[in-house]
N, C-alpha and C positions, 0 to 999 in steps of 0.2 A: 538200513544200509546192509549191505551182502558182505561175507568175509573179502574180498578184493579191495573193494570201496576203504573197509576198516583199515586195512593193510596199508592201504595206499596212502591212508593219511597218516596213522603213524609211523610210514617211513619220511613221508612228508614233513610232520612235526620233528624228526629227528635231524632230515636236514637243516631246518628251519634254524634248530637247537646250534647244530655247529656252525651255521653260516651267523647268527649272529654272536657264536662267541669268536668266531675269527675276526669280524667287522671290526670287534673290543681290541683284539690284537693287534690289529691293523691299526688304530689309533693311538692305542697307547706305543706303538713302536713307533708309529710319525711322531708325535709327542717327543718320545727320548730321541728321536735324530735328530730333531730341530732345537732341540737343549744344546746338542753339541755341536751344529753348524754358528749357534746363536756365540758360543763360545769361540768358533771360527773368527767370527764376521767381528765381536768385540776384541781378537789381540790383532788379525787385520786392519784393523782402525789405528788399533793403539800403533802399529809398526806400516803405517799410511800403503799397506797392500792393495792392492785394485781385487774389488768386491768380487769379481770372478776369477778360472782358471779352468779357459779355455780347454788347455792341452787336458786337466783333470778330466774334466766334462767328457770328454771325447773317447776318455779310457776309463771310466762309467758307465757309460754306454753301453761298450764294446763288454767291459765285463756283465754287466746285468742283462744285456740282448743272452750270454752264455749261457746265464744263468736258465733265461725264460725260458730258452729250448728245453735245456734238463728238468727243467719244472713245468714241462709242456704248455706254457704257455706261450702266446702269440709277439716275438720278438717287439713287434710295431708298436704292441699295448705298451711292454715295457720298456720300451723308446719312450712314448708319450710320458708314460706314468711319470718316468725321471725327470724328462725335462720340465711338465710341471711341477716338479717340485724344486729343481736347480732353479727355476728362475722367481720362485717364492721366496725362497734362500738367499739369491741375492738380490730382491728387494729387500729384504729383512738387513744386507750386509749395508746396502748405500744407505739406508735410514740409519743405522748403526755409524756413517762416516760424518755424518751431519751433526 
C-alpha cells in the first residue's frame, strides 16, 4: 500500500471510530426519551388523557425542522425521524391505556 492508500484508511478507521460511538449515543439517548414519554403515557392513563397531542406534535416538528437547518441537516429527514418516533410513543401510550 502507498502512503495515500495508508492515510486514507486511517482516516477512514477514524471516522468509522466516531460514527460508531455516535450510533451508541444515538441510542442510548432514544433509550432515555422513551423512559420519559413511557412516564408520559403512564400518568396519561392514570388521568384518562388521549395518548396523543396533536397541537404538541406539530410544534415538535416546527422546533426540530429549526433545529435540522442549524445542524445542517435535511429538515424532511428530521420531519420523518420524529414522526417515527411520535407514533412508537404513542403506541407505547394506548398499550399503557389498556
Amino acid at each position: 500500500m502507498d502512503n495515500n492508500s495508508e492515510r486514507a484508511e486511517i482516516i477512514l478507521k477514524d471516522h468509522r471510530k466516531s460514527i460508531d460511538r455516535l450510533d451508541a449515543i444515538l441510542i442510548y439517548t432514544l433509550g432515555e426519551r422513551f423512559s420519559h414519554t413511557k412516564a408520559v403515557g403512564k400518568l396519561k392513563a392514570e388521568h384518562n388523557l388521549p395518548p396523543s397531542d396533536p397541537l404538541r406534535e406539530e410544534e415538535q416538528i416546527k422546533r426540530l425542522s429549526q433545529l435540522a437547518i442549524e445542524a445542517d441537516l435535511d429538515p424532511k429527514f428530521a420531519k420523518k425521524f420524529l414522526s417515527f418516533i411520535v407514533e412508537e410513543v404513542i403506541l407505547h401510550h394506548k398499550q399503557q391505556q389498556n
